[in-house]
N, C-alpha and C positions, 0 to 999 in steps of 0.2 A: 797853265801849269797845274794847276790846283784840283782844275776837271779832271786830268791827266793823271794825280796821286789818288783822286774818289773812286776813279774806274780802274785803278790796280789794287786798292783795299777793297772794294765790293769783289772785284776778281777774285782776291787772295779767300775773302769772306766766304764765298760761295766755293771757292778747291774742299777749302774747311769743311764748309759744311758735307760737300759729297763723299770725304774721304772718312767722315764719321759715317755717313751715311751707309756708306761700303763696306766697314766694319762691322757694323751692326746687321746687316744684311747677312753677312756671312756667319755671323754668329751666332744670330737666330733660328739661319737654316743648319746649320750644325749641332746647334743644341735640340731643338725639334726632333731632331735625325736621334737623339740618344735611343730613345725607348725600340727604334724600329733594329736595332743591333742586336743578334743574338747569340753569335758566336765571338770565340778568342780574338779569331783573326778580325773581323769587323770592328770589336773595340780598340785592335792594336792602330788600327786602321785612321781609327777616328782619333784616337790621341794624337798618332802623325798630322792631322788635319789639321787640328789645333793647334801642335805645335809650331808647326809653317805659320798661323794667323799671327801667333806669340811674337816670329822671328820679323813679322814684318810691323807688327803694331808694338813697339819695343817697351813701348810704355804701359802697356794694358797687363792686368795681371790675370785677368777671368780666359784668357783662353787658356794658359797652363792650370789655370783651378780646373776647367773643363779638362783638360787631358791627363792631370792625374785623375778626376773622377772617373774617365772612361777607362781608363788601366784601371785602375781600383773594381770597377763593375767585368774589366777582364777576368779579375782575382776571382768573384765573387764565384761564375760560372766555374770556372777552374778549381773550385773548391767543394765543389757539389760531384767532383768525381774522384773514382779510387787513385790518381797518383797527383798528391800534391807537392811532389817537389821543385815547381816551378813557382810557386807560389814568393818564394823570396825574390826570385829578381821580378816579379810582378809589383810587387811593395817597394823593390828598388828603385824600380821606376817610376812609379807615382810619387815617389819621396823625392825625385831629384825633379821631377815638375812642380810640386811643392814648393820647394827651394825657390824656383824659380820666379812660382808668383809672391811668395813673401819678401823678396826681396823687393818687389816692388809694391807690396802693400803689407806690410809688418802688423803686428799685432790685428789680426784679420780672424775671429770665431767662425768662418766658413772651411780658414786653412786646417785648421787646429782640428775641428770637425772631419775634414779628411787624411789628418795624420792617425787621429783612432782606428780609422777606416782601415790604411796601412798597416800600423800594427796588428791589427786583429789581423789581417790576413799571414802575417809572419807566424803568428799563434798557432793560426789552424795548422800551416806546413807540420807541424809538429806539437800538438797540441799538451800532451802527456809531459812533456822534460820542458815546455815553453812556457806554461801559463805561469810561473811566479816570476817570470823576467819580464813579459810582455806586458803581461794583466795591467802592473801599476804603469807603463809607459801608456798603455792604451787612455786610462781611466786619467792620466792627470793630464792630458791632453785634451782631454772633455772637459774635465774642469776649468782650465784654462779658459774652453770658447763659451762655457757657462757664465764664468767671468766677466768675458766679454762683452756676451750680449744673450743676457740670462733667458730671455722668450722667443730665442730661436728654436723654432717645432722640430729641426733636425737633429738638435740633440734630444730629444727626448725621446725622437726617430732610435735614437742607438740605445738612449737607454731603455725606454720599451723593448726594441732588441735581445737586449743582456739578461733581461729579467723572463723576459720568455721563454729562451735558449736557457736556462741556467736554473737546475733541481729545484726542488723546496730546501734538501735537504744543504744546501749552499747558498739558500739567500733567495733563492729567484721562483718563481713558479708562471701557467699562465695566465693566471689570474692576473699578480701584477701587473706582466707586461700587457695584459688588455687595456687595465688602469691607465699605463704612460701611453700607449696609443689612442685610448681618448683622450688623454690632455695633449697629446701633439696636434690632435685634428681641430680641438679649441683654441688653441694657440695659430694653429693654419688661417684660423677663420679673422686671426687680427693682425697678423703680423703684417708688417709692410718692408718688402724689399727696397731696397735701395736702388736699385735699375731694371729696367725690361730685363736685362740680361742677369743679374743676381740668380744664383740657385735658390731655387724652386720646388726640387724632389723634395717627397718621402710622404706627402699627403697620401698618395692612392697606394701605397706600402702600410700604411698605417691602416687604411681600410680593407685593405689585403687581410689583414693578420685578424680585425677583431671580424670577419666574415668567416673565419674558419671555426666550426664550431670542436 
């Protein structure tokens, strides 16, 4: 009897271990896959990917952080052309994948980090009549994941960003934001994630920007 309960826990052990195993596989090669997307419909694409991983790993909260990211990077492209009035239910939608992984891991500086992400894209649909609504939702949502976990190189990712996008004559120039993209790429050089699967962008973004002269 006893042999009998050791070879259904070693069983059980080892379902365990493969069905982690299969997770991670898939999410590796899913995350991999970001950078080679280059259009709307491929990000929309792969956030659907994600979110089937979400429906089936009920407990994980990094595939909806992945699926708002890859809507979010929809936004991004969508915003780089003349008609951005898609751009809200683009942030719609990353906002309710959002939702989704916070509720399963609350007080999370990676979510918060892509709720700015969201905002700012609601900003751009209308930039002119938006920026004193948005600006401070965007910025204390930073704050927050500053809070959280103050030597995360991806906010410094946005705030580099902000300061580079954003005049002298408003606070920002590029000098600055060359500034925060070397201290993000210092900060790259120590930071430690918390899982193989942990986000990882914004290093070679960051090298991107101080390469341009």
């Amino acid at each position: 009897m006893k042999k009998l309960i050791l070879t259904i826990s070693l069983s059980l052990i080892g379902f365990t271990a493969f069905a982690q195993t299969a997770f991670e596989k898939a999410m590796t090669e899913k995350i991999a896959s970001v950078e080679d997307h280059k259009t709307p419909d491929e990000f929309t694409a792969l956030a659907n990917d994600f979110d089937r991983i979400g429906i089936k790993e009920s407990t994980q909260w990094l595939p909806y952080y992945y699926a708002a990211f890859a809507t979010i990077q929809k936004g991004r492209i969508l915003m780089r052309g003349d008609d951005k009035s898609g751009l809200d239910v683009v942030a719609a939608d990353a906002e309710k994948y959002i939702a989704k992984a916070e509720a399963l891991s609350p007080n999370n500086a990676e979510l918060f980090i892509l709720k700015k992400m969201a905002s700012g894209l609601r900003m751009m649909a209308d930039p002119m009549s938006r920026y004193m609504s948005e600006a401070p939702i965007a910025q204390q949502a930073l704050a927050k994941a500053q809070e959280l976990d103050p030597n995360n190189p991806r906010i410094t990712v946005l705030q580099a960003e902000d300061a580079y996008f954003t005049p002298e004559q408003f606070g920002g120039s590029k000098t600055k934001g060359a500034e925060l993209f070397k201290k993000a790429i210092e900060q790259f050089g120590t930071y430690k994630s918390k899982s193989s699967l942990d986000p990882k962008w914004g290093e070679a973004e960051a090298e991107y920007f101080l390469g341009q002269k």
